[in-house]
C-alpha positions in Angstrom: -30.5 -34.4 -8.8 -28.6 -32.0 -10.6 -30.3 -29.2 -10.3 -30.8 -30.0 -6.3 -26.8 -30.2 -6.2 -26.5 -26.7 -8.2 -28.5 -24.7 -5.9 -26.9 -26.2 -2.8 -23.2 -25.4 -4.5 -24.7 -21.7 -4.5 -25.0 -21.6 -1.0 -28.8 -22.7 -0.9 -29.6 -25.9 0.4 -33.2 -25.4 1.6 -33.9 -25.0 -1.6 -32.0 -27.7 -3.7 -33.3 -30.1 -1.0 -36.7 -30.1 -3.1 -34.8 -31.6 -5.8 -32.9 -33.6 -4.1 -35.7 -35.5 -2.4 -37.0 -36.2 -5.9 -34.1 -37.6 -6.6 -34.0 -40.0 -3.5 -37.6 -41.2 -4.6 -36.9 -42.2 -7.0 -33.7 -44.3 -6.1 -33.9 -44.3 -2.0 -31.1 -47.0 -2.4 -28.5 -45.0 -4.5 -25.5 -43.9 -3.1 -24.8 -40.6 -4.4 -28.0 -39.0 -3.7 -28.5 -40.5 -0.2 -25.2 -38.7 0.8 -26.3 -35.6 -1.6 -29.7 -35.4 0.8 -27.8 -36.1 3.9 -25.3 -33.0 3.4 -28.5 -30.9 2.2 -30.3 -31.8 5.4 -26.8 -31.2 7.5 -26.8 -27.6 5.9 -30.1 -26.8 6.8 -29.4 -27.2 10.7 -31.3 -30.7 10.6 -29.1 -33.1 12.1 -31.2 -35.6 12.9 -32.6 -36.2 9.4 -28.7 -36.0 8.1 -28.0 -39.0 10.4 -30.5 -40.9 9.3 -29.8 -40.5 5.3 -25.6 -41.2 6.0 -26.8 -44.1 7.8 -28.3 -45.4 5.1 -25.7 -44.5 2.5 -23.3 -46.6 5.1 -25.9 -49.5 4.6 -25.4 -49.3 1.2 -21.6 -48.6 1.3 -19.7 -49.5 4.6 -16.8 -48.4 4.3 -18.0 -45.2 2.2 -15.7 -42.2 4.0 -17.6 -39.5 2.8 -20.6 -40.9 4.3 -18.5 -41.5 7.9 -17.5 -38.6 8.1 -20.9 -36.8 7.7 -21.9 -39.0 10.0 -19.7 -37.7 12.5 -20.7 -34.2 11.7 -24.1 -35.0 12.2 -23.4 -37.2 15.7 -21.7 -33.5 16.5 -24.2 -31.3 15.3 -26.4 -33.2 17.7 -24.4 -32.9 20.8 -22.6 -36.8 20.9 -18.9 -36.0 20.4 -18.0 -39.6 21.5 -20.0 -41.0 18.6 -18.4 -38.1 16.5 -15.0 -38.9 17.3 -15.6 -42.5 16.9 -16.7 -42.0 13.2 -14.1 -39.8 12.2 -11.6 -42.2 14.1 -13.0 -45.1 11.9 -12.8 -42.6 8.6 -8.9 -42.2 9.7 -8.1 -46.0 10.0 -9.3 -47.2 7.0 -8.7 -44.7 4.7 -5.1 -43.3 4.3 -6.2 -40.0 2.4 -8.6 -38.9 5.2 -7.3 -35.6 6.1 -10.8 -34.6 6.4 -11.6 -37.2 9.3 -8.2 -35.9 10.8 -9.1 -32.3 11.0 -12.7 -33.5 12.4 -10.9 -35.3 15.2 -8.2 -32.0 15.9 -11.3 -30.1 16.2 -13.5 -31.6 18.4 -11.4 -34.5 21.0 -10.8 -33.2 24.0 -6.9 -35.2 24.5 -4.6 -32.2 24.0 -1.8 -35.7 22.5 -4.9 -36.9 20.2 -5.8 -33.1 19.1 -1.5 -32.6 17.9 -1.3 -36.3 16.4 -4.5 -34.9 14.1 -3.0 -31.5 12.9 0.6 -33.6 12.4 -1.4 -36.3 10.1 -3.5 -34.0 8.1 -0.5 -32.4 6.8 1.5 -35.0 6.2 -1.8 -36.6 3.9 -2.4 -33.3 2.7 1.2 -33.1 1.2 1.6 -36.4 -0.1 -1.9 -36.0 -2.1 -0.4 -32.1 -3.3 2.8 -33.3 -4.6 2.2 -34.4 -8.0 1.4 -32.4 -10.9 -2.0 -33.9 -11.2 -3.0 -32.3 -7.0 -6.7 -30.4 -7.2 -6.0 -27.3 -7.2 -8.3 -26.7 -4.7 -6.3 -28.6 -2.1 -3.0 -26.6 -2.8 -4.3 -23.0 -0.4 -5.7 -26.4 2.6 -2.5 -28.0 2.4 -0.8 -24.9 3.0 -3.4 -24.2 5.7 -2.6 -27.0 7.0 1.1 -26.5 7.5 0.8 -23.6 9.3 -1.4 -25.2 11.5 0.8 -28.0 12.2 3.2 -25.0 12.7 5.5 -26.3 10.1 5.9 -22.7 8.9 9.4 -23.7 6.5 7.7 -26.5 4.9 4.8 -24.2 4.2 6.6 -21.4 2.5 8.7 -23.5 0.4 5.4 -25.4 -0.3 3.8 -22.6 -1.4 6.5 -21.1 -3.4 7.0 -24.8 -5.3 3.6 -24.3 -6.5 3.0 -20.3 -6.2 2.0 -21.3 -10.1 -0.7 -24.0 -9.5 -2.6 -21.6 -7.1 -6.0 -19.8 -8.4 -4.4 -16.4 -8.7 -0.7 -15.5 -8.1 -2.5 -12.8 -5.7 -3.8 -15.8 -3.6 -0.6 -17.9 -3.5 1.5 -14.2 -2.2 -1.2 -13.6 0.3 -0.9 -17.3 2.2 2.8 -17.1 1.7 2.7 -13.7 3.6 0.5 -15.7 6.3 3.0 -18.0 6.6 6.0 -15.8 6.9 4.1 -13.9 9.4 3.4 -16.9 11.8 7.1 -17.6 11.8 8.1 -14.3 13.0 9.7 -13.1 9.6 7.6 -9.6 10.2 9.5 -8.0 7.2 8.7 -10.9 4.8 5.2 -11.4 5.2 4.7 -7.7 5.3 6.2 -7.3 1.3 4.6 -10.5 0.4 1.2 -9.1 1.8 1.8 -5.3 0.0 2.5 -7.9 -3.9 -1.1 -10.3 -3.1 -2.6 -6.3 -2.4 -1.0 -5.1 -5.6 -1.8 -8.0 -7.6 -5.7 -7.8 -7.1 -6.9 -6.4 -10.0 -10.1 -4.2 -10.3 -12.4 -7.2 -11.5 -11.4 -8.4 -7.9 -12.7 -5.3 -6.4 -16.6 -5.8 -6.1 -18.4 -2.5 -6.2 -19.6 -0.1 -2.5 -22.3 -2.0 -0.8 -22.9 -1.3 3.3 -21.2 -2.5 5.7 -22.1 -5.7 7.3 -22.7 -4.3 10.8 -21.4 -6.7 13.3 -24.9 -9.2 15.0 -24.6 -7.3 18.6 -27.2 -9.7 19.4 -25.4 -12.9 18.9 -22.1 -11.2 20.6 -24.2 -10.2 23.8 -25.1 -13.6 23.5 -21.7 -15.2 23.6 -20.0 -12.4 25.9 -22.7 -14.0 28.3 -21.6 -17.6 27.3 -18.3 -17.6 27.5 -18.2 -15.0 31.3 -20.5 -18.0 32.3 -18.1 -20.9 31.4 -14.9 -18.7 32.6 -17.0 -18.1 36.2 -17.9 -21.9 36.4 -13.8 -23.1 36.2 -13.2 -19.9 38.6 -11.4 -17.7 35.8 -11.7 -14.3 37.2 -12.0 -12.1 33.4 -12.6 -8.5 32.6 -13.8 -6.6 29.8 -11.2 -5.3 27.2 -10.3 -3.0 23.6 -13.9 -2.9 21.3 -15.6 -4.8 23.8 -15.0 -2.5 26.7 -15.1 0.3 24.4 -18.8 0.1 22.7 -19.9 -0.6 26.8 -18.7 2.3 28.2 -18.8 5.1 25.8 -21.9 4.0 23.7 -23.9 1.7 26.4 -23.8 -1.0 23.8 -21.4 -3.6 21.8 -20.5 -1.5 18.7 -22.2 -2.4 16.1 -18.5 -1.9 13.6 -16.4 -4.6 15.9 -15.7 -8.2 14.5 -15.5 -10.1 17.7 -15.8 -10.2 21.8 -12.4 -8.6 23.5 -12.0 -10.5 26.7 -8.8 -10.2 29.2 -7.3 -12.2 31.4 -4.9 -12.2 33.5 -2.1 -14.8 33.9 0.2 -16.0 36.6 3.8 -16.4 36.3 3.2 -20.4 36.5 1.5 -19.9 33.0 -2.2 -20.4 34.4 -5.2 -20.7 33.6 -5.1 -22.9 30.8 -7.2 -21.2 28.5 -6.5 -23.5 25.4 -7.6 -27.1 27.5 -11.0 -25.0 28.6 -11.5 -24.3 25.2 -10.4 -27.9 23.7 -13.2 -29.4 26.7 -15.4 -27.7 26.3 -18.0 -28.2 23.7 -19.8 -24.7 23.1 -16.2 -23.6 22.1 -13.9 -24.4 19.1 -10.1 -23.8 19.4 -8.1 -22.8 16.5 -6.1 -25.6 14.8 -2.7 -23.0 15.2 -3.5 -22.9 18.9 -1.2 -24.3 21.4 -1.5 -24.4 25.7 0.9 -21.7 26.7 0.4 -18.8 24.4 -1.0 -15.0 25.2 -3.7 -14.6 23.1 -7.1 -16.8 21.6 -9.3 -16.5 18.7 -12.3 -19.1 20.0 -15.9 -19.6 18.4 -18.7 -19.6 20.2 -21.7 -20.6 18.6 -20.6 -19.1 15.6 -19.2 -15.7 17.1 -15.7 -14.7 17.5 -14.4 -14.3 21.1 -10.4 -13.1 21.3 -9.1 -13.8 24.8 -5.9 -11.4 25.6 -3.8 -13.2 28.5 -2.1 -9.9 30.7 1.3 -10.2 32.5 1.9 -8.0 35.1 5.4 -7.4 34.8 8.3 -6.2 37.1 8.1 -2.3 36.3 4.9 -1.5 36.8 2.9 -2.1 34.1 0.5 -4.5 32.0 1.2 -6.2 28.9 -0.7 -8.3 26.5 -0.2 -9.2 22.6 -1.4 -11.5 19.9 2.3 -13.6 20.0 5.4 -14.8 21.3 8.0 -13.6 18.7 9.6 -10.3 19.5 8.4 -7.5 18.1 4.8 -9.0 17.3 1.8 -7.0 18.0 1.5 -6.1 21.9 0.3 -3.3 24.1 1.6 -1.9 27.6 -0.5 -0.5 30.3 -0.2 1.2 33.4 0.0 -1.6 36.3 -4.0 -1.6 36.3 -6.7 -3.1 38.9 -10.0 -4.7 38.3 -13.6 -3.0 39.6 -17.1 -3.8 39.4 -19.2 -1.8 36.7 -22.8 -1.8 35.3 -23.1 -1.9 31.3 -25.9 -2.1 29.1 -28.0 -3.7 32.2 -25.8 -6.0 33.3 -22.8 -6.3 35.8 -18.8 -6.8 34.6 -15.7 -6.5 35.7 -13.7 -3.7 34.0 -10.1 -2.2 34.5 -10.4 0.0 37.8 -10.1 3.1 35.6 -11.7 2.3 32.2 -11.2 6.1 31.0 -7.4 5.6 31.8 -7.4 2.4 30.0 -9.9 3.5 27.0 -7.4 6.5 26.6 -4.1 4.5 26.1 -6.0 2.1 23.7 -7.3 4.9 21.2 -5.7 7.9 22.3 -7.3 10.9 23.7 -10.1 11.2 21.4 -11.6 7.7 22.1 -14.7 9.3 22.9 -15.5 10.1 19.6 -16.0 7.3 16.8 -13.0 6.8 13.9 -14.0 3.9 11.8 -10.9 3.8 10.1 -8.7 3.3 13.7 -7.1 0.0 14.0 -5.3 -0.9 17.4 -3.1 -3.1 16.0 -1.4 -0.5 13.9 -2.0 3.0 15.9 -2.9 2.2 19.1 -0.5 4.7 21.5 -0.2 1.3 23.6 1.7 -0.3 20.9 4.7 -1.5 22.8 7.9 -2.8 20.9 6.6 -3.7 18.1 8.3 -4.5 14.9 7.3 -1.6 12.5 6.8 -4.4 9.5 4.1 -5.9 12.1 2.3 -3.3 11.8 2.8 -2.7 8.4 1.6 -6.5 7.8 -1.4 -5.5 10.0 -2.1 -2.6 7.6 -2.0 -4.0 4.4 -3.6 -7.5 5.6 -6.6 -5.5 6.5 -6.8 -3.0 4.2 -6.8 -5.9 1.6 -10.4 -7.3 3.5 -11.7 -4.2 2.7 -10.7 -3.6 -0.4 -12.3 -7.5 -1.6 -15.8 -6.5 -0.1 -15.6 -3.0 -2.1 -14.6 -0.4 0.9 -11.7 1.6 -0.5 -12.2 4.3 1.8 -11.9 1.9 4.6 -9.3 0.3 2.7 -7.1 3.7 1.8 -7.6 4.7 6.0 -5.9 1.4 6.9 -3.4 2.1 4.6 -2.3 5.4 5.9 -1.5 4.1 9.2 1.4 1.8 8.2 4.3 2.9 9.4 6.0 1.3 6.2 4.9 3.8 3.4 2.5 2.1 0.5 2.0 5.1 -1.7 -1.0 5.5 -3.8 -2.3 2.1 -5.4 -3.4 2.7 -8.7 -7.2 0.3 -7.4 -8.3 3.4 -5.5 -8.1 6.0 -8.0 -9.8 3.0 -11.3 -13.8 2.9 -11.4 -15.3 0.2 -10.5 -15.4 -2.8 -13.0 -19.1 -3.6 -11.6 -21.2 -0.1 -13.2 -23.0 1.9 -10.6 -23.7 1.2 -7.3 -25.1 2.4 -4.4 -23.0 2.6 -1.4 
């Protein structure tokens, strides 16, 4: 049993299931080990044999909310959200510390009222169980999470800076305080609380150069075909847009350094089409717990991939906007007033801005013909359009920090350069390597 549990806790399931079916031999009645093999099997992709095992745990134990609540991830897994939700609804109702079956719920009903009642509740356990001395540790950084989802970004700052002590590193409780500030619109905050979590990583955080993790162009083709399917089917007229748009066109292929599928569309001044309720119904897609109906811009998961969706306003001086938020001076880009046209990419037929060069060249500048690795539209694109300088700082240093935690300083020192906020020369790029020699 133990060992079984060990290898799974390493990210290894497959393999710890061996044990664990030993284990459940040899006591097919016990508790523990019948929700140990049901989480083994759920990790493995096997659903149905997940289902079974938590049904028997709940045999055992009925009112066991660990085992509910796999349950309903397994009911999921297998395509019944119904029998889902009504697991995690019974999880919620008799337990009163089931942030958990909360969460589920927000993530998967399709009731906009339910979804918001769910992200409310989760918080409101989450806090209550983080604030005595005694609180996990490991639930301080989902309680804070949770906050900000909620969008209770006040009670999440002064949360985290309560317990900025309690957190695993001081550099992880600066870095979800700079998240927070950030989603509130304090763009000068969150930028200087970013820069300290960046300064307070150490070199033992640093691992050493390994390659790049180049992005499944597979999978995306995959869910850039999903997703143009579902927006055709509810008569959502989308076009192709930034890295997306950009690998298609110059390369004849999605680029292989992107991190997601860059989809625009445009809105009407009555606020339509609801992208976040065809998202919340539909169930190939999984809306972000921070979303809300209303807002410009969607990070969405399709069957595993990242999809953003950039709502565009035409506004009354000719041109085209679109941006990540609402608060003035977050990250947004202006375009000449732009039309859509038919094109043929990598085999298959789109819908693109009318002049994709035109567009292509205010996104990444004259030279977007030729690769730059390092160039991040979000800090240097020349479409940047009133944007708070300590935006783009935030922008900077937030992503200059991702690279510096999977060992890219180059990447890392690139980003860096191209904050308009000055960082200087951070003593990480210039010590070896903690890790001995590597090869890049």
């Amino acid at each position: 049993m133990r060992a079984g549990l060990t290898l799974m806790n390493k990210g290894t399931p497959a393999e710890g299931l061996e044990f664990l079916r030993r284990a459940e031999s040899l006591r097919p009645t016990h508790l523990s080990t019948l929700q140990a093999v049901a989480t083994a099997f759920l990790r493995t992709g096997d659903a149905a044999s997940a289902l079974e095992r938590f049904g028997k745990a709940l045999a055992v134990e009925p009112a066991c909310s660990a085992a509910l609540h796999g349950k309903g991830l397994a009911l999921h897994a297998l395509g019944d959200r119904f029998g889902a939700l009504t697991a995690f609804r019974a999880m919620a109702a008799q337990d009163p510390d089931a942030w958990k079956a909360w969460q589920s719920i927000a993530d998967i009903t399709d009731d906009e009222g339910e979804r918001l009642v769910a992200i409310d509740q989760a918080a409101v356990i989450l806090a209550r169980l983080c604030a005595g001395p005694a609180a996990p540790a490991q639930l301080l950084p989902v309680c804070a999470d949770s906050l900000v989802q909620a969008h209770r970004h006040e009670d999440a700052r002064e949360f985290i800076t309560l317990n900025a002590a309690r957190f695993r590193t001081p550099a992880d409780a600066c870095n979800r305080l700079a998240d927070a500030h950030y989603q509130a619109g304090a763009f000068r905050e969150a930028f200087f609380h970013k820069a300290r979590a960046l300064d307070l990583l150490t070199p033992e955080d640093i691992p050493p150069p390994r390659p790049a993790q180049l992005f499944d162009t597979v999978a995306a083709m995959l869910a850039l075909e999903g997703i143009s399917a579902i927006l055709r089917a509810r008569g959502i007229r989308f076009f192709l847009v930034a890295g997306t748009l950009l690998g298609l066109v110059r390369d004849g292929a999605l680029l292989t350094s992107d991190r997601d599928v860059d989809i625009g569309v445009f809105r009407s001044r009555a606020g339509t089409p609801d992208i976040a309720g065809l998202v919340r119904t539909h169930p190939d897609l999984f809306l972000r717990r921070d979303a809300r109906p209303g807002e410009r811009y969607y990070a969405i998961l399709y069957k595993g991939t990242g999809i953003d969706i950039f709502l565009h306003d035409t506004t009354d001086d000719g041109h085209v906007t679109c941006g990540v938020g609402d608060h003035p001076g977050d990250i947004q880009w202006r375009y000449d007033r732009f039309g859509l046209a038919d094109a043929h990419l990598a085999g298959k037929a789109w819908q693109v801005p009318e002049d994709p060069s035109s567009y292509l060249r205010q996104t990444y500048g004259q030279g977007w013909q030729d690769p730059d690795p390092g160039f991040a539209s979000a800090i240097s694109s020349p479409a940047l359009y009133q944007v708070d300088p300590y935006a783009r700082a935030y922008y900077s240093v937030a992503r200059a920090r991702k690279a510096l935690l999977t060992g890219d300083r180059d990447k890392a020192r690139a980003l860096l350069s191209q904050s308009p906020i000055p960082m200087g020369e951070l003593s990480l790029f210039s010590a070896a390597p903690p890790h001995g020699n590597s090869q890049a």
